[in-house]
N, C-alpha and C positions, 0 to 999 in steps of 0.2 A: 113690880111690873113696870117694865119700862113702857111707855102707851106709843112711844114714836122711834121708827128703825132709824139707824144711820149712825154714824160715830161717835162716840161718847166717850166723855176724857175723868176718869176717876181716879180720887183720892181719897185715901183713910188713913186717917190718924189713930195711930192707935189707942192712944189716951187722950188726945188733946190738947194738952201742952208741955213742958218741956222737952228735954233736948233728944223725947226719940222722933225719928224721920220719918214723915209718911209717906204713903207708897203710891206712888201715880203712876197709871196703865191707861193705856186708851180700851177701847169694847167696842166690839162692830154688832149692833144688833140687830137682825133681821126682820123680815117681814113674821106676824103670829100664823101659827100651824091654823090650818082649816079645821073649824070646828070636827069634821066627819072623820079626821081623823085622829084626834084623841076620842074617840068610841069604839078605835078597832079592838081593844081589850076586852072589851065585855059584848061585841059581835062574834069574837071566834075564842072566847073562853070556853065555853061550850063544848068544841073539835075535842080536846083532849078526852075529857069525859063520857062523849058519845063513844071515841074510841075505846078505852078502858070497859066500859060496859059491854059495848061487843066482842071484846079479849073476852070480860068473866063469863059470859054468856055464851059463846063456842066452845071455852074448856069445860064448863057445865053439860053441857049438852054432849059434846064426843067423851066424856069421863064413864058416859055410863054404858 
């Protein structure tokens, strides 16, 4: 977790030392997502299911 937005200049080495090259990329990291919305998952997990039971539940009922 980076804790502060704004541009950030990285590099990896891949082993460490000798003569392989490592790799440096800048990163632009933005402001963190609003808590309310890593919860829409498990707010409208739900819709599908409610639908699917109301699919089984009219084919049951017009079947007979």
């Amino acid at each position: 977790d980076l804790g502060i937005p704004g541009a950030w200049s990285m590099r990896l080495d891949p082993d460490g030392e000798g003569p392989a090259r490592p790799v440096v990329f800048e990163l632009v990291v933005g402001d963190a997502i609003p808590p309310w919305r890593t919860m829409w998952p498990a707010i409208f997990a739900w819709v599908p299911l409610v639908a699917i039971g109301l699919g089984a539940a009219w084919r049951r009922t017009s079947v007979r």
